[in-house]
Residue frames relative to the residue before (quaternion, step in Angstrom):
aa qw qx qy qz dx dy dz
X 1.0000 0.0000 0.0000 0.0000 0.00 0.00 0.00
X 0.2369 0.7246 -0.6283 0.1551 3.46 -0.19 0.72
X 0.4447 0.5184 -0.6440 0.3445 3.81 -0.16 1.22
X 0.7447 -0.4647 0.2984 0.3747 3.41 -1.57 0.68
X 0.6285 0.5309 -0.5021 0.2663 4.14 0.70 -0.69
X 0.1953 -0.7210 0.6563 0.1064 3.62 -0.74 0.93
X 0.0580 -0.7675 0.6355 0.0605 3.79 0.23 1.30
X 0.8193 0.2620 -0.4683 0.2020 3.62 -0.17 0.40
X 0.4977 0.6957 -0.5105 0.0874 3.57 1.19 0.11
X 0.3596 0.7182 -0.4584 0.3805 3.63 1.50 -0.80
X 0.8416 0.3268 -0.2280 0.3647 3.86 -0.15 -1.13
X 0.6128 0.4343 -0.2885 0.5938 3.69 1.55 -0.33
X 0.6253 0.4189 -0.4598 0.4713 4.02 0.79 0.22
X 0.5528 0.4896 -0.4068 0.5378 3.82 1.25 -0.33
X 0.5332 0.6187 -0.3504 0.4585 3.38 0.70 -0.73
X 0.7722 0.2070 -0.2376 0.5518 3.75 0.29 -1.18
X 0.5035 0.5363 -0.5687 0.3680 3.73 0.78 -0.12
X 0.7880 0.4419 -0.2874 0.3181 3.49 0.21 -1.06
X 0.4585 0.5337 -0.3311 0.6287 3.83 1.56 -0.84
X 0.7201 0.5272 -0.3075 0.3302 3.79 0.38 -0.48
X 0.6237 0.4712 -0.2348 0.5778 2.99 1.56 -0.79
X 0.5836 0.5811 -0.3211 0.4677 3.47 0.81 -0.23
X 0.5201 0.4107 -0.2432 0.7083 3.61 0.98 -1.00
X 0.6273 0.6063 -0.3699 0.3193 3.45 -0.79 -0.55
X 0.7871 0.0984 -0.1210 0.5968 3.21 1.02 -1.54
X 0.5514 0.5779 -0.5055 0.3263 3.63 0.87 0.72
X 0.4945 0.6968 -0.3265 0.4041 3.31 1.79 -0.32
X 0.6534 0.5715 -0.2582 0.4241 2.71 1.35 -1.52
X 0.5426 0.6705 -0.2161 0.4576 3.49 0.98 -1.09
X 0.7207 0.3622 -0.2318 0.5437 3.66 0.61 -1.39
X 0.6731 0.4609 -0.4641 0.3452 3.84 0.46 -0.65
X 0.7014 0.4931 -0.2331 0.4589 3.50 1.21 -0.58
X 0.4090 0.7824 -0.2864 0.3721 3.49 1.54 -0.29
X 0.1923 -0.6354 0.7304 0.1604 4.20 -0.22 0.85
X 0.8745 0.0788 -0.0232 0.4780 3.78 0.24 -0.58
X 0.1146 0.9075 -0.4028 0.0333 3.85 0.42 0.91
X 0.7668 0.2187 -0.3836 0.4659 2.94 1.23 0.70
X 0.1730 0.7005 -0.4787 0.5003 3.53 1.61 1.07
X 0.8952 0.2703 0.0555 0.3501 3.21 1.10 -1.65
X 0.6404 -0.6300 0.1010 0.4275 2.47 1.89 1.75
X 0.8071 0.3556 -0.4033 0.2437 3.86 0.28 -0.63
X 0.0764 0.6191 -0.7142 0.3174 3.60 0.43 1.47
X 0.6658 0.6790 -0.1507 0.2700 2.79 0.71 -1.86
X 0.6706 0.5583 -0.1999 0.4457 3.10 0.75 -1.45
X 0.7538 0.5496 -0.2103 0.2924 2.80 0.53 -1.95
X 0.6452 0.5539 -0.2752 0.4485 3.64 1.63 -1.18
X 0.5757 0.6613 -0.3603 0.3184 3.39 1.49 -1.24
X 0.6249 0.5298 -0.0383 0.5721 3.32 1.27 -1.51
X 0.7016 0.2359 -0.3315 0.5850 3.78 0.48 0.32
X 0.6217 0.4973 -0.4331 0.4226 3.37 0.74 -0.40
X 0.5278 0.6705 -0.3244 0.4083 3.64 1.17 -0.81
X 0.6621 0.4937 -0.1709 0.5373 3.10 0.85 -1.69
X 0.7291 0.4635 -0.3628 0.3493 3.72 0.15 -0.26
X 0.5461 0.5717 -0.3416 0.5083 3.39 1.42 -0.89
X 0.6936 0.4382 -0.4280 0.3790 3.52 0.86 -1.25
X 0.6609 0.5263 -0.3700 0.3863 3.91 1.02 -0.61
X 0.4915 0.5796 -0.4359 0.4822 3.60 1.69 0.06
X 0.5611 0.6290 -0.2980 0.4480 3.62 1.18 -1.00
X 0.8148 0.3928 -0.2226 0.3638 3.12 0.53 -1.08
X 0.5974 0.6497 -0.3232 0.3415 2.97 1.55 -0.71
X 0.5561 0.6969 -0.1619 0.4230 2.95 1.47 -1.57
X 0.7589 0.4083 -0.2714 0.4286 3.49 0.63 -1.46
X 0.5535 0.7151 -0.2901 0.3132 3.33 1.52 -0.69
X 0.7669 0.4469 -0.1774 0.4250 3.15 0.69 -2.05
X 0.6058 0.5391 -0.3202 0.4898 3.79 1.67 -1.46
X 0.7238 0.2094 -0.3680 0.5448 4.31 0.36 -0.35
X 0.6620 0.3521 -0.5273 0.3996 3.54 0.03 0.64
X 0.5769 -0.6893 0.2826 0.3350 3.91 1.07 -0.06
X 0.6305 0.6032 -0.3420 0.3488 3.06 1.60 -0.10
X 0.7995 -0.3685 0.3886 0.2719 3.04 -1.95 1.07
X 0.3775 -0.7200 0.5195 0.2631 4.13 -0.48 1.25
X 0.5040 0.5962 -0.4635 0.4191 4.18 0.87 -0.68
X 0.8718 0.3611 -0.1546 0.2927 2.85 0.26 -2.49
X 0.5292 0.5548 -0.3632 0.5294 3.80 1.85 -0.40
X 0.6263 0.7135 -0.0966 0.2988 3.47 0.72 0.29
X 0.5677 0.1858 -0.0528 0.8003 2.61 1.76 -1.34
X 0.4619 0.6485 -0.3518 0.4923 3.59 0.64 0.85
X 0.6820 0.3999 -0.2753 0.5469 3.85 -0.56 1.30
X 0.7241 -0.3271 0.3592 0.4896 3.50 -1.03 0.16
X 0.3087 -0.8149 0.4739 0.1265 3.01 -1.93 0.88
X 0.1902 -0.8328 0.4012 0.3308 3.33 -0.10 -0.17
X 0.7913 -0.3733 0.1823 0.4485 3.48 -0.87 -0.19
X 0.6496 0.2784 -0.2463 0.6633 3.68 -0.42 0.97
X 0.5433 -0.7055 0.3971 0.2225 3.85 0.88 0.59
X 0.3912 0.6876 -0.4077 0.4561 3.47 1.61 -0.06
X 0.5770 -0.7008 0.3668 0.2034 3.26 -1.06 1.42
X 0.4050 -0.6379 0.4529 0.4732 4.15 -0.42 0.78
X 0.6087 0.5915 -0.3456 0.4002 4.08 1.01 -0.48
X 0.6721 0.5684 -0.3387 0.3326 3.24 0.74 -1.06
X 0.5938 0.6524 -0.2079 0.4226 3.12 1.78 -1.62
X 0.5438 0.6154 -0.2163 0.5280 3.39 1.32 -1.31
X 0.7723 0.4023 -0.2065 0.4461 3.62 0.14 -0.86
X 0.7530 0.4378 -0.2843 0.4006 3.43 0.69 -0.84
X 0.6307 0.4580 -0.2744 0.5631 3.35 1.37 -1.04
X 0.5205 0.5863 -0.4135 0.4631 3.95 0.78 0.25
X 0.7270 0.4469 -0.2723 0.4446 3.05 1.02 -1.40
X 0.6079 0.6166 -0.3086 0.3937 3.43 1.07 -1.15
X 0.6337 0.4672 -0.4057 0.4642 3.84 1.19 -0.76
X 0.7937 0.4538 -0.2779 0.2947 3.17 0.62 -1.25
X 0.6246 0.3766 -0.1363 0.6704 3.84 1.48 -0.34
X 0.2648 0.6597 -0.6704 0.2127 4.07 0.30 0.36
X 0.5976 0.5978 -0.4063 0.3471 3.55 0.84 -1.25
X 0.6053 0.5442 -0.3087 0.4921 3.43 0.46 -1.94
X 0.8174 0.2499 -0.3286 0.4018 4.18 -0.35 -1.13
X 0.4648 0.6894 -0.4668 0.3013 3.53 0.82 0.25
X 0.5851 0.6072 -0.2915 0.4516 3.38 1.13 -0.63
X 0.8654 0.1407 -0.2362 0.4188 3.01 -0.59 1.55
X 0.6795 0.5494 -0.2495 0.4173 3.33 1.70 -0.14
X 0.7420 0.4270 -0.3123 0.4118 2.92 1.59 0.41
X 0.1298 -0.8162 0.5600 0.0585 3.64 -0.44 1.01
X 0.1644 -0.7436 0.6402 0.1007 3.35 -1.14 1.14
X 0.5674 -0.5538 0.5606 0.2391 3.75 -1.11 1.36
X 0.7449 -0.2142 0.5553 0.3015 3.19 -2.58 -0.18
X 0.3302 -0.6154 0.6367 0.3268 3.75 -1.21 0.28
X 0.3584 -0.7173 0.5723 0.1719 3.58 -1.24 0.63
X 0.7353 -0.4758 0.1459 0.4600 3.36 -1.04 0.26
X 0.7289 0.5547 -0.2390 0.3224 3.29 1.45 -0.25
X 0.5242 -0.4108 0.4438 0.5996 3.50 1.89 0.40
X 0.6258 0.5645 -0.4573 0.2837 4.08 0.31 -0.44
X 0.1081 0.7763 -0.6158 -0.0804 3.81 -1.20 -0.19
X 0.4961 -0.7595 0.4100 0.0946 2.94 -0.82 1.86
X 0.2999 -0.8708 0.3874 0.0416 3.30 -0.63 1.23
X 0.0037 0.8697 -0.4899 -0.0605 3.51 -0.23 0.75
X 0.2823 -0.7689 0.5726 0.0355 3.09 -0.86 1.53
X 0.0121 -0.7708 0.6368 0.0148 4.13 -0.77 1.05
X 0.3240 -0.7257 0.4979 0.3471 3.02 -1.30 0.07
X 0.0526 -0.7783 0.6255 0.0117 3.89 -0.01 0.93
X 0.4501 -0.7085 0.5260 0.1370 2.93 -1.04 1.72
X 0.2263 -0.8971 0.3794 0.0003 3.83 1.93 -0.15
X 0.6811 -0.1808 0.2454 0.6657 3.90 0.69 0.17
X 0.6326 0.4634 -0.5366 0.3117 3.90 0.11 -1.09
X 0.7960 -0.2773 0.4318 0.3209 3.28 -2.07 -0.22
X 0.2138 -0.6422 0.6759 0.2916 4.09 -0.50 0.22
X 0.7483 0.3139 -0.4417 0.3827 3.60 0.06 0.04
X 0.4893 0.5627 -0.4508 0.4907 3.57 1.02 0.01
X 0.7611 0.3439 -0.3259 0.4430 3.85 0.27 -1.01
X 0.5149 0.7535 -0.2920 0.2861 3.56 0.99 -0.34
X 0.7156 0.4727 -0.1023 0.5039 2.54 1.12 -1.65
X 0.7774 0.4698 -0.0688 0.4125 3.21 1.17 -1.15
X 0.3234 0.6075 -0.4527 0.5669 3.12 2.01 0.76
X 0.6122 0.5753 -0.3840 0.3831 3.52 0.69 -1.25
X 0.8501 0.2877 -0.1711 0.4065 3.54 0.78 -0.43
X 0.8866 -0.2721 0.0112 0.3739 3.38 1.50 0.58
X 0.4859 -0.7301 0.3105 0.3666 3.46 0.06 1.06
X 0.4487 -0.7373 0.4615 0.2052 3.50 -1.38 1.17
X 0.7335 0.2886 -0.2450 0.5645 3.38 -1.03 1.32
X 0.5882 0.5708 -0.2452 0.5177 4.00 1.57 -0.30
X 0.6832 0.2310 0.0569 0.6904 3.33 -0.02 -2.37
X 0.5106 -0.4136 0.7473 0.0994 2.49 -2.75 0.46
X 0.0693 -0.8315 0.5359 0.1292 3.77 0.57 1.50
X 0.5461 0.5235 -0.5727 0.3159 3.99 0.63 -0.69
X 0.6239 0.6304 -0.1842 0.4237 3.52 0.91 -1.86
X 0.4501 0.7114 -0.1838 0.5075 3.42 1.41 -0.82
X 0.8092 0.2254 -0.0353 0.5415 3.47 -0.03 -2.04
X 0.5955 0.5690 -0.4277 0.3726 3.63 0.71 -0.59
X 0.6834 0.5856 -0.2123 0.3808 3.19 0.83 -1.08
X 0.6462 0.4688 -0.2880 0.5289 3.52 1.30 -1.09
X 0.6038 0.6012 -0.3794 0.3605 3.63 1.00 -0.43
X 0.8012 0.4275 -0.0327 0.4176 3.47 1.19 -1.27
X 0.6047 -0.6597 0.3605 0.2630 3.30 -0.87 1.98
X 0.7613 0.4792 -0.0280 0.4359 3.53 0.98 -1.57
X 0.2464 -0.7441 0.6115 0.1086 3.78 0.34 1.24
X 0.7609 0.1432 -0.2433 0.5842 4.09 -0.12 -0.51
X 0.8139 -0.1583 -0.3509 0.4352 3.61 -0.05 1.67
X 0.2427 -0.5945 0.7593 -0.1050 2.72 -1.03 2.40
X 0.2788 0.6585 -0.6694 0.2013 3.21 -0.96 1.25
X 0.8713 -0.3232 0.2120 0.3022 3.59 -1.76 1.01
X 0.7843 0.5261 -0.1138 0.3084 2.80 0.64 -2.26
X 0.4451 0.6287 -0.4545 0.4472 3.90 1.89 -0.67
X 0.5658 0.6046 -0.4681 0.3084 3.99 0.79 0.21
X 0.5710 0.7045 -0.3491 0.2363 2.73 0.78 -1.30
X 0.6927 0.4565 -0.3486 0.4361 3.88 0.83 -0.95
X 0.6817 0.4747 -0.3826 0.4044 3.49 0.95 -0.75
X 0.6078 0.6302 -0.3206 0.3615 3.71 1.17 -0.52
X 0.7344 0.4385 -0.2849 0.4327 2.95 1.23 -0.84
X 0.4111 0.5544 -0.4201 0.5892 3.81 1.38 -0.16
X 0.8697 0.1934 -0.3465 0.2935 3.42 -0.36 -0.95
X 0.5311 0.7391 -0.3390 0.2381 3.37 1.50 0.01
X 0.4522 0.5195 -0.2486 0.6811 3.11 2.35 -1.47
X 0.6064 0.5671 -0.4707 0.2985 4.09 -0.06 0.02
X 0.5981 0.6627 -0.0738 0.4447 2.69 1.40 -1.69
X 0.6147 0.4954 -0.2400 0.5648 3.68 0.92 -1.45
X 0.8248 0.2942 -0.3045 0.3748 3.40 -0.06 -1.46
X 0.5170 0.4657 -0.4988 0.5168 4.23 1.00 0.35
X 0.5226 0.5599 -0.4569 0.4525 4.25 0.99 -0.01
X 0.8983 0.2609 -0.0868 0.3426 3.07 1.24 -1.32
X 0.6024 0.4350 -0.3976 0.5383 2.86 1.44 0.57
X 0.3748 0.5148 -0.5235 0.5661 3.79 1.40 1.51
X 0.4011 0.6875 -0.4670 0.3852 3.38 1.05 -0.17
């Protein structure tokens, strides 16, 4: 498929519209917050960007697979960001990382001796554990595992406007890496 109709972006911009609205009113929530991440909506806020990234993995995916191109070479393809690292690659890795945090947990957490108080210090690593060394690499650059909020993290580095991180700040980078993508369909031609 290598003509201009991009049949799936229509169902991924509702997608970030509605995840947007959701953020939106957790921001609102956190500016007003004595304690805003006591009171869970870090949490939220990652739960709900992390979502939103997978859906830009979907799209990516559906993108690079009907246009014929190789998933690496559709990848390192599109705008860069700082450190020359691909705005997709970031997109993909921090997707995976929401959807599979559970899976890299294993083994990165160590629990200490109780102290005199019943307590036991907790050490949180990041163990790359089976995953990809270039995935955790990259995804150091943007925040320590088991520490930072890396979706909240990557979203943020994407977006021009620090007081409104929202989904939709993709859209420009999608459409660059999408025309990138096309013209490597057509130039297999």
């Amino acid at each position: 498929m290598t003509d201009d109709i991009d049949l799936f972006i229509f169902y991924l911009r509702r997608h970030l519209e509605v995840l947007d609205a959701e953020i939106a009113d957790i921001s609102s929530k956190i500016d007003t917050s004595d304690d805003p991440e006591g009171n869970g909506y870090y949490d939220s806020g990652e739960y709900f960007m992390g979502a939103g990234l997978a859906a830009v993995q979907k799209y990516m995916t559906e993108t690079f697979y009907s246009f014929g191109v190789d998933q690496k070479k559709a990848l390192d393809a599109g705008p860069k960001l700082a450190g020359g690292v691909s705005f997709a690659n970031v997109v993909w890795f921090a997707a995976n990382y929401w959807k599979n945090d559970a899976e890299w947990w294993k083994g990165a957490i160590e629990v200490g001796s109780k102290d005199s108080d019943g307590m036991s210090p907790i050490n949180i690593s990041w163990s790359a554990g089976g995953k990809p060394k270039s995935s955790v690499a990259l995804l150091e650059g943007f925040g320590r595992f088991g520490h930072d909020y890396i979706c909240s993290i990557v979203l943020a580095t994407l977006v021009d406007d620090a007081e409104d991180v929202r989904l939709r700040s993709v859209l420009t980078y999608l459409e660059s890496w999408r025309t990138d993508v096309k013209q490597m369909a057509v130039s297999k031609l």
